[in-house]
Legacy VTK file of the C-alpha trace (Angstrom):
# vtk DataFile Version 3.0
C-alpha trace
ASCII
DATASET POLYDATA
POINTS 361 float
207.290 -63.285 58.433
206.273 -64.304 54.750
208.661 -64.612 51.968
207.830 -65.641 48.734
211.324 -67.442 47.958
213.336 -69.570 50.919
216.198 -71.078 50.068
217.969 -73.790 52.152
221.765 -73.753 51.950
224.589 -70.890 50.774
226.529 -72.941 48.530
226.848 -72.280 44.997
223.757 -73.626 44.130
221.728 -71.307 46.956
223.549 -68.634 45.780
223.108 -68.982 41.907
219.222 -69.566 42.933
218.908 -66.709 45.186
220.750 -64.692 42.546
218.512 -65.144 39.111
215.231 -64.541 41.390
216.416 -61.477 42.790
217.107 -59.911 39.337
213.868 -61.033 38.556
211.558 -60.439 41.458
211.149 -57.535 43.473
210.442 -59.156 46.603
212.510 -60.336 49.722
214.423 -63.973 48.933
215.810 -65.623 52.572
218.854 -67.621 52.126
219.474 -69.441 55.527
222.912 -71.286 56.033
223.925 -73.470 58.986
227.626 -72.598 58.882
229.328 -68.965 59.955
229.962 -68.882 55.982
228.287 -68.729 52.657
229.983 -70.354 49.809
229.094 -74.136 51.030
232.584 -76.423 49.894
234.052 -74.156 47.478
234.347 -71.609 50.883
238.039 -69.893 50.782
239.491 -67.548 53.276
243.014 -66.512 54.451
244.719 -68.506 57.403
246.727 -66.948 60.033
249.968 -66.748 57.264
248.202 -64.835 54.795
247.837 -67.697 52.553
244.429 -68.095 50.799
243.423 -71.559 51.317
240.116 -74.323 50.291
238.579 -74.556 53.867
236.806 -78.225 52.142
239.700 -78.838 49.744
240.777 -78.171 46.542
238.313 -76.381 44.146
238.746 -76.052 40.350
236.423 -74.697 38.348
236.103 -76.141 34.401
233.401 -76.604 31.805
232.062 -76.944 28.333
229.587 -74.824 28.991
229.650 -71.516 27.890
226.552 -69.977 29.546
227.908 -70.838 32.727
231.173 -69.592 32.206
229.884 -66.491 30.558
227.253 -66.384 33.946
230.039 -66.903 36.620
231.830 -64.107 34.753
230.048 -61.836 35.860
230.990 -61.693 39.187
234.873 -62.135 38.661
237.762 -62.155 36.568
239.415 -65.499 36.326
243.355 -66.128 36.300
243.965 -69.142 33.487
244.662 -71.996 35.418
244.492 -74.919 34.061
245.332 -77.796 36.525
247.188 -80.433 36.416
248.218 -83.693 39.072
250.653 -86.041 39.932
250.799 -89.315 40.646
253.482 -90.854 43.243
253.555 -94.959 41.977
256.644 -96.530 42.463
258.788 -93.989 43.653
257.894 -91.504 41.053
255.731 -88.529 40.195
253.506 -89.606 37.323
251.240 -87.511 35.030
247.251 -87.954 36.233
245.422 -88.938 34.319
246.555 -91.766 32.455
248.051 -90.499 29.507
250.634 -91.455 26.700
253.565 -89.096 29.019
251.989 -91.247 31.867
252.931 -94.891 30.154
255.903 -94.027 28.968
257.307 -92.620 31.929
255.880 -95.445 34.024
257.218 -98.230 31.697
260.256 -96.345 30.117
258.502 -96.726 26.535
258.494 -94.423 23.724
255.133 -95.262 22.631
253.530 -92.898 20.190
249.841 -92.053 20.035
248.636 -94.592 17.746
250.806 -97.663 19.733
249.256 -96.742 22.636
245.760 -97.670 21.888
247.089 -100.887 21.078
249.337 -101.290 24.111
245.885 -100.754 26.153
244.119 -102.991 24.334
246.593 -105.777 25.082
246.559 -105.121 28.922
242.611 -104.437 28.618
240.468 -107.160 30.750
237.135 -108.732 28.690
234.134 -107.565 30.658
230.757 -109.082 29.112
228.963 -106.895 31.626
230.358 -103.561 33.442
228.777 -103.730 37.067
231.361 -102.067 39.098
234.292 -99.782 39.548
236.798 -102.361 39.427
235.072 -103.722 36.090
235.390 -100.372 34.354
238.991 -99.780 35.576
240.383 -103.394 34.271
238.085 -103.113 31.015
239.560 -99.284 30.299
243.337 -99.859 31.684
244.017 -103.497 32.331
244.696 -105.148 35.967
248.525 -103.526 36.150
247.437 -99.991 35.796
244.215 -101.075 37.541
246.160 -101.763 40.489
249.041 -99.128 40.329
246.824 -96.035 40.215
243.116 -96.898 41.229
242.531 -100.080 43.699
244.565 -98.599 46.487
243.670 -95.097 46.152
239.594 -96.082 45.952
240.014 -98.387 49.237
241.253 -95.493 50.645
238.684 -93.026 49.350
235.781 -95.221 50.043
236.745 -97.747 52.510
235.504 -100.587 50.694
236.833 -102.353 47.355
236.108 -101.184 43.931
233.870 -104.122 43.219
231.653 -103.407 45.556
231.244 -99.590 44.126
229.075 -98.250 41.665
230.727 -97.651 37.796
230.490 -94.245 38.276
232.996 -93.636 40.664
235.896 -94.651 38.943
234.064 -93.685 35.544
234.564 -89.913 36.444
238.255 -90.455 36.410
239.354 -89.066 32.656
241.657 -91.800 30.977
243.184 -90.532 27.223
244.684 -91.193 24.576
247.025 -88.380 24.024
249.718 -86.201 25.771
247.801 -83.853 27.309
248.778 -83.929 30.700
246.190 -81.908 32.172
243.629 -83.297 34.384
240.909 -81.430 32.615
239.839 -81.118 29.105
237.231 -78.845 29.492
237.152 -75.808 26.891
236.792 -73.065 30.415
239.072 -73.214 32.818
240.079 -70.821 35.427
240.345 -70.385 39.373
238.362 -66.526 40.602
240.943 -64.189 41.023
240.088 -62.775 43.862
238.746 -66.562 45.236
235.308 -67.932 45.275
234.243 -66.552 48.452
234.557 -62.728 46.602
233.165 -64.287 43.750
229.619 -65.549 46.012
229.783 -62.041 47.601
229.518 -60.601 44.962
226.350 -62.972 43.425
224.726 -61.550 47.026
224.906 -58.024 46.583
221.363 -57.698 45.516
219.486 -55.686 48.276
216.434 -58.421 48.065
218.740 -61.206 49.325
218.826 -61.238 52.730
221.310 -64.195 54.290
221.171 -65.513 57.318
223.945 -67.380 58.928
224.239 -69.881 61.719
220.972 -70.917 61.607
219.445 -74.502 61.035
216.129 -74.334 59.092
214.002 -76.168 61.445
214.625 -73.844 64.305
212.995 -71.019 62.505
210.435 -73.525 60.213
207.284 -72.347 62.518
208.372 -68.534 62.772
208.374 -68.199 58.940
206.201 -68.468 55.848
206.500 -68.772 52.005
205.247 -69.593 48.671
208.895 -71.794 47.305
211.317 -73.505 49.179
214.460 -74.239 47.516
215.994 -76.822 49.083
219.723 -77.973 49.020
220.159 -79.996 52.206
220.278 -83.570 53.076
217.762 -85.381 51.771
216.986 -87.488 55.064
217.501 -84.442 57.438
214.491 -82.677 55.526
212.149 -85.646 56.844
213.559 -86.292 60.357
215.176 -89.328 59.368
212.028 -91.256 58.620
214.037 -94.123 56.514
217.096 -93.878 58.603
220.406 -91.959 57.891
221.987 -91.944 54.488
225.601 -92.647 54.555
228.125 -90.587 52.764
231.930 -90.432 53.197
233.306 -87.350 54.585
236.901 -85.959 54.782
239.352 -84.746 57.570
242.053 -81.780 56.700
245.186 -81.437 57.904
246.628 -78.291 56.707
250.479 -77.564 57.070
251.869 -74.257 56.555
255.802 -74.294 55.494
258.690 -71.962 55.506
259.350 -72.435 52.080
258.304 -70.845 48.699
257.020 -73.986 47.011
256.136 -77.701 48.791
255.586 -80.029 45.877
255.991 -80.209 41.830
252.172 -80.262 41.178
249.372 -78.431 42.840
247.784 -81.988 44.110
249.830 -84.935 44.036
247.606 -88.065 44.497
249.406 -90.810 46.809
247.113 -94.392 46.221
249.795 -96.414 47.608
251.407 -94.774 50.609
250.362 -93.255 53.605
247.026 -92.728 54.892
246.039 -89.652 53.205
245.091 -90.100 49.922
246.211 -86.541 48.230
248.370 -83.264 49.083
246.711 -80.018 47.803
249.539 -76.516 47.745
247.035 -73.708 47.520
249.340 -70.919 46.270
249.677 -73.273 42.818
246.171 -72.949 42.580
245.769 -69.367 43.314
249.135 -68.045 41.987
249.285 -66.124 44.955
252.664 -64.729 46.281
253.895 -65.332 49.508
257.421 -66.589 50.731
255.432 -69.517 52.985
253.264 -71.858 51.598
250.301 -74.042 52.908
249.503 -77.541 52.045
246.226 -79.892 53.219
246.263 -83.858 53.280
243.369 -85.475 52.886
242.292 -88.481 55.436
238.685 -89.960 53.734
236.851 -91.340 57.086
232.942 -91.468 57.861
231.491 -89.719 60.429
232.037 -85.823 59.832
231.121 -83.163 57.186
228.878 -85.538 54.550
230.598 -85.016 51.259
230.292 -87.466 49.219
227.193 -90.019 48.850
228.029 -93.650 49.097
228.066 -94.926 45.422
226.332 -98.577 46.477
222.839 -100.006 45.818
222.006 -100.238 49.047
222.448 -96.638 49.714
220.580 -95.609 46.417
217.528 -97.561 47.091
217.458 -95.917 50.794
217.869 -92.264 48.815
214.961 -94.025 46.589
212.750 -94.138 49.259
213.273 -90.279 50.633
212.666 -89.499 46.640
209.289 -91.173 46.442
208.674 -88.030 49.229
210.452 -85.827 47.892
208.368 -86.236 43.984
205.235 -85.466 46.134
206.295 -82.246 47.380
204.449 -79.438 46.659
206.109 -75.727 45.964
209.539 -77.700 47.484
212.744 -77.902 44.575
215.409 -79.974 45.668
218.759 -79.528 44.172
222.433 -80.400 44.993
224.948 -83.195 45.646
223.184 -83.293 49.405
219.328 -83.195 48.538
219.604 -85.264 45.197
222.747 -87.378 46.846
224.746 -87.057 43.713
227.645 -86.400 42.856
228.102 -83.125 40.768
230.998 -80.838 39.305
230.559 -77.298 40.243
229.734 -76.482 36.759
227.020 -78.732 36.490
225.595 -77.950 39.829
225.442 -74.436 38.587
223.841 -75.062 35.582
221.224 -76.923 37.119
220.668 -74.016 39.296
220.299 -71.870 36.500
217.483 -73.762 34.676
215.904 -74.434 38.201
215.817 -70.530 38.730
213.992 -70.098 34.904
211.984 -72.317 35.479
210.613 -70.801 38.644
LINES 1 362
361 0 1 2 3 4 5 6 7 8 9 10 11 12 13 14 15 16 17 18 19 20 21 22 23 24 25 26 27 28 29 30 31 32 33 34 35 36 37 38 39 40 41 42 43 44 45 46 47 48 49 50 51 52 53 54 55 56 57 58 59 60 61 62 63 64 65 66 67 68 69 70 71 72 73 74 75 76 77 78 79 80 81 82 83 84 85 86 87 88 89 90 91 92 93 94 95 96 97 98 99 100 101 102 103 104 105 106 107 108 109 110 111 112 113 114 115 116 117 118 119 120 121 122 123 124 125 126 127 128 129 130 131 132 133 134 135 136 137 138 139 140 141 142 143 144 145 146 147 148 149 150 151 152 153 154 155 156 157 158 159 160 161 162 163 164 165 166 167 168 169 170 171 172 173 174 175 176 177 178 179 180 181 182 183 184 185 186 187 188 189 190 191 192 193 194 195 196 197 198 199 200 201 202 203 204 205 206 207 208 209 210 211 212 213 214 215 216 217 218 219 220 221 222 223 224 225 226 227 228 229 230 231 232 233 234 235 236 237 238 239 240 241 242 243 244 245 246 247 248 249 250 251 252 253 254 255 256 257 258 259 260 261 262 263 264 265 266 267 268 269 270 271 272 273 274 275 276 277 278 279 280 281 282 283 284 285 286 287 288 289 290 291 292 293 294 295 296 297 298 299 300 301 302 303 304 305 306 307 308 309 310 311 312 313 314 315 316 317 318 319 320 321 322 323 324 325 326 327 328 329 330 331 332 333 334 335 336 337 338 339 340 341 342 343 344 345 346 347 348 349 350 351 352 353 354 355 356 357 358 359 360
């Protein structure tokens, strides 16, 4: 069977894809989808309580931008979340990110906004040259703070130290100088009232998108044609491998449900110190749902499963570098996504990226 649009992969950039060409085109659009779900990580369902839970972990969706706000709207209402995490360092739950509250609390200071910038500044370490994670973390906090909040917790995340990791990891962390406790900034905030699995249903509806579930690509490849391939998969999968297996670090869940009305202060409290998971996510603080149980998940980082997150190192960017020397050479194939472009990306950005992928098509 011909199609004139395939896309690779149901998660949010799929579906934002498969979306805009189906209001534009009247033709049949294939979305194919290994897993028994569409919605990729930001996936939500109920569990056997009733409690609607982050199958891949916590979700939050923020951003400056208004188009994509104003584009996501369309397909739900939004409850006004705005999120915020603690920190457990030395026996007690501190404010994430680093903030004035955070300091104070942490060092039993009254500081006001304008000391603080100087009582960072003292701490700060000199860095001629910002190569690494741990270089970014001492040059923006100091070795105290360094230690407290980020070396432990990044070990954990990564496996490996924070000088042998790319600036960008710990760059993504926000760091201010304020009070604002919350972990984001951004001017749209907001978690779908009804979750994000309603809210990709309902980006689906369109009678030209026909989805297709369970189903690798390559065991349909030779049965199909078509003019565009979107594609949002891994990168090395695509071409069998040719350069070897990427590496990314993946995530196990251990979800807990609890006969009691509320588990923890925060909705995530980080834990970079002590025990082996590395953060504890209550979903009904996320979703404002009511229910007399609650669930929680811990995280465990480990390689091996589910690739989530591409290994921030040279070595595995110049492998990736190789795969995009291929992938520039394609023709009528658009790669997009944390998996095909390994990158990291918020969901806001991934979606705007789909957007201007789906005009420009």
């Amino acid at each position: 069977m011909h199609y004139p649009y395939v896309i690779v992969g149901a998660g949010i950039a799929g579906i934002t894809v498969a979306e805009r060409l189906a209001q534009k085109y009247d033709q049949p659009i294939l979305l194919v989808e290994k897993r028994n779900h569409i919605g990729g990580n930001i996936y939500d369902c109920y569990n056997y309580e009733g409690i609607l839970i982050h199958q891949y972990g916590p979700h939050i969706f923020h951003t400056n931008h208004k188009h994509v706000y104003d584009y996501l709207s369309q397909f739900t209402e939004w409850n006004d979340f705005q999120h915020r995490v603690l920190t457990y360092v030395d026996g007690n739950l501190l404010p994430m990110p680093i903030s004035l509250e955070t300091l104070n609390q942490l060092y039993h200071l009254n500081l006001s906004v304008e000391e603080m910038a100087a009582f960072i500044e003292q701490r700060c370490v000199k860095i001629d040259s910002v190569q690494t994670s741990e270089d970014v973390a001492l040059s923006k906090a100091g070795r105290d703070i360094y230690e407290k909040f980020f070396k432990n917790y990044t070990m954990k995340q990564w496996g490996c130290d924070p000088s042998e990791l790319d600036p960008s990891v710990i760059s993504r962390i926000p760091f201010r100088f304020n009070r604002d406790t919350r972990y984001f900034a951004d001017r749209y905030q907001g978690m779908p009232k009804l979750g994000y699995t309603k809210m990709c249903e309902a980006m689906l509806q369109h009678k030209n998108i026909h989805v297709l579930l369970q189903c690798d690509f390559r065991d349909i490849q030779k049965d199909i044609t078509y003019d565009k391939l979107i594609y949002t998969g891994p990168a090395d999968e695509f071409y069998d491998y040719k350069f070897g297996e990427l590496l990314y670090r993946s995530l196990e869940f251990k979800f807990e449900t609890h006969d009691k009305e509320m588990y923890q202060q925060a909705p995530v409290v980080n834990y970079p110190n002590d025990y082996d998971y590395t953060r504890i996510t209550e979903f009904k603080q996320l979703t404002w749902q009511k229910h007399d149980k609650t669930t929680i998940v811990k995280e465990f980082p480990c390689f091996g499963k589910e690739p989530y997150y591409p290994y921030p190192t040279k070595e595995w960017k110049d492998k990736f570098a190789l795969y995009k020397e291929l992938m520039d050479q394609e023709q009528n194939v658009y790669f997009i996504g944390r998996l095909a472009e390994y990158q990291y990306y918020n969901m806001d950005a991934i979606v705007d990226k789909a957007l201007k992928l789906a005009e420009s098509l």
